[in-house]
C-alpha positions as CSV (number, residue, x, y, z in Angstrom):
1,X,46.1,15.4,34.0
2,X,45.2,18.6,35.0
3,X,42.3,20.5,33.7
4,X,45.0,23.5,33.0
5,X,46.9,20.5,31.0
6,X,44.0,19.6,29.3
7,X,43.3,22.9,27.7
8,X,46.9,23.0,26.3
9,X,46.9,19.3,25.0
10,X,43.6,19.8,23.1
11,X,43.8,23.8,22.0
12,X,40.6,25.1,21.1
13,X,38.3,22.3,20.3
14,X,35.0,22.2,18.2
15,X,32.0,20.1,19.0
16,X,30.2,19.3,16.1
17,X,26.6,18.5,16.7
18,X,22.8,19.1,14.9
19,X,23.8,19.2,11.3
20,X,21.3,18.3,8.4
21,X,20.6,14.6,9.2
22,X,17.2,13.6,10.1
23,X,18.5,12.4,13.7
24,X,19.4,16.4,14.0
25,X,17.5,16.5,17.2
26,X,19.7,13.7,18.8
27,X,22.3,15.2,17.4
28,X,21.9,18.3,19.4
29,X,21.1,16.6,22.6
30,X,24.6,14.0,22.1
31,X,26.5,17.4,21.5
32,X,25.4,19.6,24.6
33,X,26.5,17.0,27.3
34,X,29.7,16.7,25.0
35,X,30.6,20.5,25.1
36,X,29.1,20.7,28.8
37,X,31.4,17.5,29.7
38,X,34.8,18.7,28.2
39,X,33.9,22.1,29.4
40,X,34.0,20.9,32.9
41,X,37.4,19.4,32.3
42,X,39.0,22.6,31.3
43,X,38.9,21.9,27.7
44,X,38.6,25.1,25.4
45,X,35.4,23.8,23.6
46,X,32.8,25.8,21.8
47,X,29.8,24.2,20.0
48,X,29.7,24.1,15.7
49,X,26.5,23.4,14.5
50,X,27.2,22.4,10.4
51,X,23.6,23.4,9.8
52,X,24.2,27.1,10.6
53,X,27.9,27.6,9.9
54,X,30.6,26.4,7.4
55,X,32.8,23.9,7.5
56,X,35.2,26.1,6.7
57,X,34.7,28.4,9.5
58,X,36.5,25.7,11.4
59,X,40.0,26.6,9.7
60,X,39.2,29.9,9.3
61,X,38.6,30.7,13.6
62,X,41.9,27.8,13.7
63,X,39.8,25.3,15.6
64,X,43.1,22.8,16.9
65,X,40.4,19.8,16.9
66,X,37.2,18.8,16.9
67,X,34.6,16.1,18.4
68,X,32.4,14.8,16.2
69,X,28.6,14.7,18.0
70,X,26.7,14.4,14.3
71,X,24.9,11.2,13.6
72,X,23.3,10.0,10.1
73,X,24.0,11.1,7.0
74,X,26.4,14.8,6.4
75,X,28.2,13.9,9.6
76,X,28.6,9.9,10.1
77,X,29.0,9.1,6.7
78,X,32.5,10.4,5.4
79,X,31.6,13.5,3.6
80,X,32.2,15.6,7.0
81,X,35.5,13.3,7.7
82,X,36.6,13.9,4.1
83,X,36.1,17.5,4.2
84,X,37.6,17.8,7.7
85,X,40.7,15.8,6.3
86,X,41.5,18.6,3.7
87,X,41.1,21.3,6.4
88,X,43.4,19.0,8.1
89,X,41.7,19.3,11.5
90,X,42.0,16.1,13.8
91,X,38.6,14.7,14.1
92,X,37.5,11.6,16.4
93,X,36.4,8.4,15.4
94,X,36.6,6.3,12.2
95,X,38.0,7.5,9.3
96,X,36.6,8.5,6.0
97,X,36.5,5.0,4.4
98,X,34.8,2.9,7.7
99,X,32.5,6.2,8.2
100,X,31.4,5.6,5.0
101,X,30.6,1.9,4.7
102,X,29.1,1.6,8.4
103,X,26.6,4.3,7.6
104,X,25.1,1.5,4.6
105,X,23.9,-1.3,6.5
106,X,23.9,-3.7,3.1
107,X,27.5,-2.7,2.9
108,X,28.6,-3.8,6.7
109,X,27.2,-7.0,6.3
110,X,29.0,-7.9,2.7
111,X,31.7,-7.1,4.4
112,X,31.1,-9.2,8.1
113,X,29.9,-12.0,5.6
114,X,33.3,-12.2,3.6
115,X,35.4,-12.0,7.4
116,X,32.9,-15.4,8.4
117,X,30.7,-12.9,11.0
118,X,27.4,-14.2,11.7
119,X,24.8,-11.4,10.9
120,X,20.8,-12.0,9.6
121,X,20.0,-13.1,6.0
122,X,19.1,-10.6,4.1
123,X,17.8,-9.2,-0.1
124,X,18.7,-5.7,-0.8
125,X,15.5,-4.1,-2.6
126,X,15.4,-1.2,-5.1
127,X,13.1,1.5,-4.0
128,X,11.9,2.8,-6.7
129,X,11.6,-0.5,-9.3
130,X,10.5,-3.4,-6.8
131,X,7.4,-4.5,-8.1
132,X,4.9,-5.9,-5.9
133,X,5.1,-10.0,-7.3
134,X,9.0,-9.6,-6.2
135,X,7.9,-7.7,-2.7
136,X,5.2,-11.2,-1.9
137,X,8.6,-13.0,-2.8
138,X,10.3,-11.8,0.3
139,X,9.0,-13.7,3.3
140,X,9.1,-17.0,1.6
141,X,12.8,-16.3,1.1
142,X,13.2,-14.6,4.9
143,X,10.2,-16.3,6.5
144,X,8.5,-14.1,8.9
145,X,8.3,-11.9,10.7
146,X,11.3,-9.9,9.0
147,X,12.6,-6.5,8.9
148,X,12.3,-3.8,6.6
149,X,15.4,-0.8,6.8
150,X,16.4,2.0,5.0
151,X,19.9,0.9,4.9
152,X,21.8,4.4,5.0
153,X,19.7,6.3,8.6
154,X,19.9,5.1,12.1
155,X,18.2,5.8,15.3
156,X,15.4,3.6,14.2
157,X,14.5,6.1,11.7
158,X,13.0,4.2,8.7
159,X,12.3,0.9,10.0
160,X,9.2,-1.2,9.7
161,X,8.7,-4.5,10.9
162,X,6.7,-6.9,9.0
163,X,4.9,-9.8,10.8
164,X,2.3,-10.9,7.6
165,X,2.2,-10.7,3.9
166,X,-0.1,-8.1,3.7
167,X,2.6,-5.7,5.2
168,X,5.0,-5.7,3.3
169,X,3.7,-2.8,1.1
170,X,3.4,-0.4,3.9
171,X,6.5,-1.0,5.2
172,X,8.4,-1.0,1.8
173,X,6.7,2.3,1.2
174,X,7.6,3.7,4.5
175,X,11.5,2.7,4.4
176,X,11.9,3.9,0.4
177,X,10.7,7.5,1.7
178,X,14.5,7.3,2.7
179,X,16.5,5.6,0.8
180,X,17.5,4.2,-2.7
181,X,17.5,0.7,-1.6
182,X,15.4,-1.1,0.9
183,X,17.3,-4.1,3.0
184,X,14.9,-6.5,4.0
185,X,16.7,-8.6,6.8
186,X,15.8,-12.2,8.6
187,X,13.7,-11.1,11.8
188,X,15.6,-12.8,15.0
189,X,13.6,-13.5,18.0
190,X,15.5,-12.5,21.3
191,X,17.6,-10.6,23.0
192,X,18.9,-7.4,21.6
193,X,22.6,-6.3,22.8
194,X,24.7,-3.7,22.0
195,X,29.0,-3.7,22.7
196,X,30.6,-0.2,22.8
197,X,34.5,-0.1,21.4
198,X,37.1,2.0,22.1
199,X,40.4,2.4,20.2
200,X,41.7,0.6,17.1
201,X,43.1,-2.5,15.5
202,X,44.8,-4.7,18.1
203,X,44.1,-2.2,20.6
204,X,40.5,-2.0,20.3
205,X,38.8,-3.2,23.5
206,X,35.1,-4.1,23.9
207,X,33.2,-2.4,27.2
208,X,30.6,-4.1,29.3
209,X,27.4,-5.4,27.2
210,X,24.4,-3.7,27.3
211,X,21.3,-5.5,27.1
212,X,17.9,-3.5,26.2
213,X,14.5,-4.6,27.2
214,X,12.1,-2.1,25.1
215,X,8.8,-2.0,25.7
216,X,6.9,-5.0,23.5
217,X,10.2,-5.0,22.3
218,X,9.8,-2.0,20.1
219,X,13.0,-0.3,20.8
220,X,11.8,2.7,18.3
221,X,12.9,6.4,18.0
222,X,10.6,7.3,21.1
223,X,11.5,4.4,23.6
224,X,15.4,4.7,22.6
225,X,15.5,8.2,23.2
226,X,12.8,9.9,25.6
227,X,11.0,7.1,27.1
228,X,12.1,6.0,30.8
229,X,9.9,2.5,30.2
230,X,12.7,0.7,28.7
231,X,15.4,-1.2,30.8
232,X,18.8,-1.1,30.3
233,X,20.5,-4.1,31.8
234,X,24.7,-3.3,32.2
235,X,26.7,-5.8,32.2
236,X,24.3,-7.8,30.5
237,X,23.2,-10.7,32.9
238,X,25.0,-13.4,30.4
239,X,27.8,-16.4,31.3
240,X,30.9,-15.0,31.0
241,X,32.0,-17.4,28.0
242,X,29.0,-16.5,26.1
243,X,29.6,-12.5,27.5
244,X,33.4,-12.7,26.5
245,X,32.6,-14.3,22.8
246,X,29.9,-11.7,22.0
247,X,32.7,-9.1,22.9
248,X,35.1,-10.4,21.0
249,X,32.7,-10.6,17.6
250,X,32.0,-6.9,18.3
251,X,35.9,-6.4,18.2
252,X,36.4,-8.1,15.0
253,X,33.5,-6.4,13.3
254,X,34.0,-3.2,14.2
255,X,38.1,-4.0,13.0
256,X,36.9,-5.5,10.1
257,X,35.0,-2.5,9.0
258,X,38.2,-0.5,9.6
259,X,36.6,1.2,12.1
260,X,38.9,3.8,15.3
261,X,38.5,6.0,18.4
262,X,35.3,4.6,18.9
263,X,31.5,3.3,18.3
264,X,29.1,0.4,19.0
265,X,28.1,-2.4,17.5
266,X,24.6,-3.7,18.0
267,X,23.3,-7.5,17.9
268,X,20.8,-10.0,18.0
269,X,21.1,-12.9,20.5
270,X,19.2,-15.5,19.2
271,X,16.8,-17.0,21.9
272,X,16.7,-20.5,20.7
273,X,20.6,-21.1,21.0
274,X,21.9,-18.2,21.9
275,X,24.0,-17.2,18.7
276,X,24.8,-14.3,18.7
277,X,24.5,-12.1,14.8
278,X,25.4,-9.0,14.1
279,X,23.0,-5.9,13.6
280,X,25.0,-2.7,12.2
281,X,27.9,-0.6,13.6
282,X,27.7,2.8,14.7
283,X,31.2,5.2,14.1
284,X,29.2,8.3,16.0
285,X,27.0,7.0,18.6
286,X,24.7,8.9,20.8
287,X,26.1,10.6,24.5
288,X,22.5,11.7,25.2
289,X,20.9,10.8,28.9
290,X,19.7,7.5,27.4
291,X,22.5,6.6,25.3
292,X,24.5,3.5,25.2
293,X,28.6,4.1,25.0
294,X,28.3,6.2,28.0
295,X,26.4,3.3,30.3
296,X,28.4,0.6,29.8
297,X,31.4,3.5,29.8
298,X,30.3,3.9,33.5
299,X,29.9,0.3,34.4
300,X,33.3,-0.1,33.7
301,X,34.6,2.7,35.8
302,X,34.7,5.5,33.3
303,X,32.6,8.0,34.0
304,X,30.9,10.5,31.4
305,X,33.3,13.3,31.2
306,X,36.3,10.9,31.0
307,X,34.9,9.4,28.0
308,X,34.8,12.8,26.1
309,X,38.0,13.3,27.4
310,X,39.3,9.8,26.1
311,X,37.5,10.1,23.0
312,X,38.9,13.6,22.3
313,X,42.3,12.1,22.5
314,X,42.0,9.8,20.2
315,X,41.4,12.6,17.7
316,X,43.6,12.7,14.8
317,X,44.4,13.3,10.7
318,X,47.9,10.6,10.3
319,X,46.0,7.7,12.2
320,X,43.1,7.0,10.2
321,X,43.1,3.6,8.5
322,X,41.8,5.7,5.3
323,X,44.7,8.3,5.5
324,X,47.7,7.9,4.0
325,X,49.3,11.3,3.8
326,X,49.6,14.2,6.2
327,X,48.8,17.9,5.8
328,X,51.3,20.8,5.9
């Protein structure tokens, strides 16, 4: 298609990126290769940030649809999907419902847990009333070393990892800063994977794996976004049964969420056997330099400004497994 037909089959398009999350800075660096990508294509795209315009600005300048490039909370979570649904601008990605249950963490797994997906053990912890004689509990129930989250961020924001007793304080401390509930979470020792998915239901198809090799195997906020120390192996050097059944888990999880147009679901491959368990799903992942979706995008062929494209397409109101009804 044309870059002429591309401007008519998308109309003026939004690219929604920054926003009030704390992974605003992300946020912004995901949504200016976005605009800069489906600006190359001919697409009629102009940058939105929510946290200097409203929402209903949108409607009001008769934006045709719009690419979501927010992450975390006011832009992955449903409220922005919700609110975009009444406007009754096309959106991509998941729908209000799976927006809102893969931003909670404790959520995703209750729900991989009842569809027999293998993901990490886990106690759900209230921030503000866990005493410490029920925080010493924790690792004999988990063993160690486990994983403290703040179960409603991502991009490693509000994450401790706790490798003796005597942390457990610290960490709790540092992960209730953002959250109502703490998820404490079985620590697995090896190799950490993610899957990218694109489309929905029975046409949802995994791309290449993506295998990260962090630093001391802290993949934190710095070495996932701006450091070039840690490796990125894509395809993931992995048999291709093992490589084929890891794909086909992300599939089902991300279906089983409810989850369309796109995201990426991380894991754990467990070094002493090789089972694979499920981490969390993303529903807005980062298109930054370093990010993910786009690498394993391009080992398969696609490169970074047909992705936009494709994910842009997918952009719809009628579609959404949440939606039910469809605006005048």
């Amino acid at each position: 298609m044309s870059n002429e037909d591309l401007k008519k089959t998308f109309g003026k398009v939004g690219v929604l990126f920054g926003g009030r999350s704390a992974e605003r800075e992300v946020s912004l660096m995901s949504g200016s290769g976005v605009l800069k990508a489906l600006q190359s294509k001919g697409v009629d795209a102009h940058g939105f940030d929510p946290a200097e315009r409203s929402i209903a600005e949108l409607a009001a300048q008769k934006f045709d649809r719009v690419f979501i490039a927010l992450h975390g909370r006011y832009g992955e979570d449903g409220t922005l999907q919700g609110t975009l649904e009444q406007l009754g601008i096309p959106y991509t990605g998941s729908g209000v419902m799976a927006s809102a249950i893969g931003m909670d963490k404790v959520m995703t797994k209750r729900i991989w847990l009842n569809h027999g997906l293998p993901t990490p053990r886990f106690i759900v912890l209230d921030a503000k009333g866990a005493t410490p004689e029920e925080l010493r509990t924790v690792p004999d129930e988990l063993g160690l070393p486990l994983m403290l989250k703040a179960p409603h961020e991502g991009s490693t924001i509000g994450i401790s990892k706790v490798v003796g007793y005597s942390d457990m304080q610290t960490g709790f401390a540092l992960c209730a800063k953002y959250d109502e509930v703490v998820l404490a979470e079985e620590f697995i020792t090896g190799r950490e994977l993610t899957v990218p998915v694109l489309g929905e239901g029975r046409s949802a198809r995994a791309l290449p794996i993506v295998e990260i090799r962090a630093p001391q195997g802290n993949y934190d906020y710095q070495n996932k976004y701006f450091s070039d120390d840690t490796q990125y192996l894509c395809p993931a050097p992995l048999d291709e049964e093992l490589t084929k059944r890891i794909q086909s888990i992300a599939v089902r999880a991300f279906n089983a969420i409810g989850c369309s147009g796109w995201g990426r679901v991380d894991f754990m491959l467990r070094a002493s056997d090789n089972e694979p368990f499920l981490l969390e799903v993303n529903t807005s992942p980062g298109m930054t330099g370093h990010s993910l979706v786009p690498m394993a995008a391009k080992a398969a062929g696609v490169s970074y400004e047909d992705l936009c494209v494709e994910i842009l397409r997918g952009a719809d109101l009628e579609m959404k497994p949440s939606q039910d009804w469809k605006p005048a």
